[in-house]
C-alpha positions as CSV (number, residue, x, y, z in Angstrom):
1,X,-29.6,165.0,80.2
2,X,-33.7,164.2,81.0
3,X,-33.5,161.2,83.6
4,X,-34.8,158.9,81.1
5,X,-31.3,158.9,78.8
6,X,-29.6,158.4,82.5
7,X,-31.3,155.8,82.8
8,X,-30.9,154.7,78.7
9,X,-27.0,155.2,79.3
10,X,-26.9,153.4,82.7
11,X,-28.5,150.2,81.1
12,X,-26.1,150.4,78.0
13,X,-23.3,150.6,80.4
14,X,-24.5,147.5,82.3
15,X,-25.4,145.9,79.2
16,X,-21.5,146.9,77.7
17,X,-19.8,145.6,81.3
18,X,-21.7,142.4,80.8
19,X,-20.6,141.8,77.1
20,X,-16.9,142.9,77.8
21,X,-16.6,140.1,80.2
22,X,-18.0,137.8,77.4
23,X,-15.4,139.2,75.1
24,X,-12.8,138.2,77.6
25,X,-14.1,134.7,78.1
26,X,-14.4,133.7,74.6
27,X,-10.7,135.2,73.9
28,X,-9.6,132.6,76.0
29,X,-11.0,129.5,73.8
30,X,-10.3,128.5,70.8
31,X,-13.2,129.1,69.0
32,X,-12.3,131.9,66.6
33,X,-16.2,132.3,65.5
34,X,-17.1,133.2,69.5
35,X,-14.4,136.0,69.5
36,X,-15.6,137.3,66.2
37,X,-19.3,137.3,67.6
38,X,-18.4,138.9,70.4
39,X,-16.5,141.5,68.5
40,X,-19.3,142.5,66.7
41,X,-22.1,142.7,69.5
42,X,-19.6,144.9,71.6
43,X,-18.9,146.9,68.5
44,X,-22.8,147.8,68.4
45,X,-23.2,148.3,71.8
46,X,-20.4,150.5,72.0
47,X,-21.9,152.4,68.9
48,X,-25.2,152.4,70.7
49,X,-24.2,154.3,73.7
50,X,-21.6,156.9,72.3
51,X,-24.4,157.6,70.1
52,X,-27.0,158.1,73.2
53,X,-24.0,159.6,74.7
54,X,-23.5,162.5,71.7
55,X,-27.0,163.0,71.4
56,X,-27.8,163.9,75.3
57,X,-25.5,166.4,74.6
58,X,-27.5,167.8,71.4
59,X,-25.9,166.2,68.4
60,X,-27.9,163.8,66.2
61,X,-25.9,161.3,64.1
62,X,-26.9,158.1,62.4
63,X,-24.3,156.3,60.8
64,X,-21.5,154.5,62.8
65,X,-19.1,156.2,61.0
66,X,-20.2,159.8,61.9
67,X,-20.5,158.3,65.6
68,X,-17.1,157.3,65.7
69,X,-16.0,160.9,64.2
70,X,-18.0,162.7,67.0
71,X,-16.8,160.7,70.0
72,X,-13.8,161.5,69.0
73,X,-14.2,165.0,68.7
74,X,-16.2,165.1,71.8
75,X,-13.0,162.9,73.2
76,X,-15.4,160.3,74.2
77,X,-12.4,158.1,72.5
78,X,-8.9,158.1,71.4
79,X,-7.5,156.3,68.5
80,X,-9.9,157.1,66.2
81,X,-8.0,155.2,63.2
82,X,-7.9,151.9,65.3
83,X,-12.2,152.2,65.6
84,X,-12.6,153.1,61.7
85,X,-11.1,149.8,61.6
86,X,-13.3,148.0,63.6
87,X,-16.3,149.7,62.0
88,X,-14.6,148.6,58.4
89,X,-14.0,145.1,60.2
90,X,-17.8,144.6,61.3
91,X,-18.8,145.6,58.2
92,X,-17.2,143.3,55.9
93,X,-18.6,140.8,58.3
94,X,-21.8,142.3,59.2
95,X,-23.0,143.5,55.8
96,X,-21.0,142.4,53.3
97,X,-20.8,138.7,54.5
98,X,-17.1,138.2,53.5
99,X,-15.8,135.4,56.1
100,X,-12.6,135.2,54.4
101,X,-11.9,139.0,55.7
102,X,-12.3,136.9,59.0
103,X,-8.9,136.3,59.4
104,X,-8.0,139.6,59.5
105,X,-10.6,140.7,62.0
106,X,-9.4,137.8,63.9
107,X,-5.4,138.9,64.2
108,X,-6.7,142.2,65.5
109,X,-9.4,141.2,67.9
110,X,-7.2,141.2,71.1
111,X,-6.2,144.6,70.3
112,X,-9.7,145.7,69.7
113,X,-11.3,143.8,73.0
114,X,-8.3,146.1,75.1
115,X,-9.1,148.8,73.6
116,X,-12.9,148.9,73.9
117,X,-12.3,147.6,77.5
118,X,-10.3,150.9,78.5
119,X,-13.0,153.1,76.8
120,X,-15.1,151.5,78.9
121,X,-13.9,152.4,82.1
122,X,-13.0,155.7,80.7
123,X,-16.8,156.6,79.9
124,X,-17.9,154.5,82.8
125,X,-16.0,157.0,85.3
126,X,-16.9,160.2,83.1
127,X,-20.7,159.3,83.2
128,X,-21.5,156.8,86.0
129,X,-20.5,159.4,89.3
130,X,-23.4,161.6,86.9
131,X,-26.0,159.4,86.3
């Protein structure tokens, strides 16, 4: 890895703490639109850096969806079903616009916050004593 995507996956790893303890905070309200937000921003973020992650390594990919099928065969994450289902969930809300598909998103969000929160401190021990 050049010392610039170090420093690229170091900031996305800040950036991802810093939104994970959002996540948290707004799953404690009541405000189902604030957990669904922060679903989606730390869905991104998360695609963001496995994809920088993949690509120091010498694989280009491009679509979420061929992110999430190389992290997992780089074992960069587990339950790969569970994270097709987040990409599906942020996409019927992200591109497709369909807010009644909300309520779906919304039973699962708890189980999507813990597990993007233990793939966090997975990758941030794998890649943090490196960079």
């Amino acid at each position: 890895m050049s010392n610039l995507t170090d420093l690229k996956i170091h900031a996305l790893f800040q950036q991802l703490g810093n939104s994970l303890s959002s996540f948290k905070v707004a799953l404690s309200t009541d405000k189902k639109e604030d957990k669904i937000e922060e679903f989606e921003s730390n869905f991104v973020l998360f695609c963001d850096l496995l994809k920088l992650i993949i690509e120091s390594k010498g694989q280009e990919v491009i679509l979420q969806k061929d992110i999430i099928q190389e992290a997992f065969d780089w074992r960069l994450i587990d339950q790969k079903e569970i994270w097709l289902n987040m990409l599906r969930d942020h996409n019927q809300i992200f591109y497709i616009g369909n807010k009644e598909s909300s309520h779906d998103i919304y039973i699962n969000i708890k189980e999507y916050y813990l597990l993007m929160q233990k793939t966090f401190h997975t990758l941030h021990l794998k890649f943090t004593a490196k960079t």
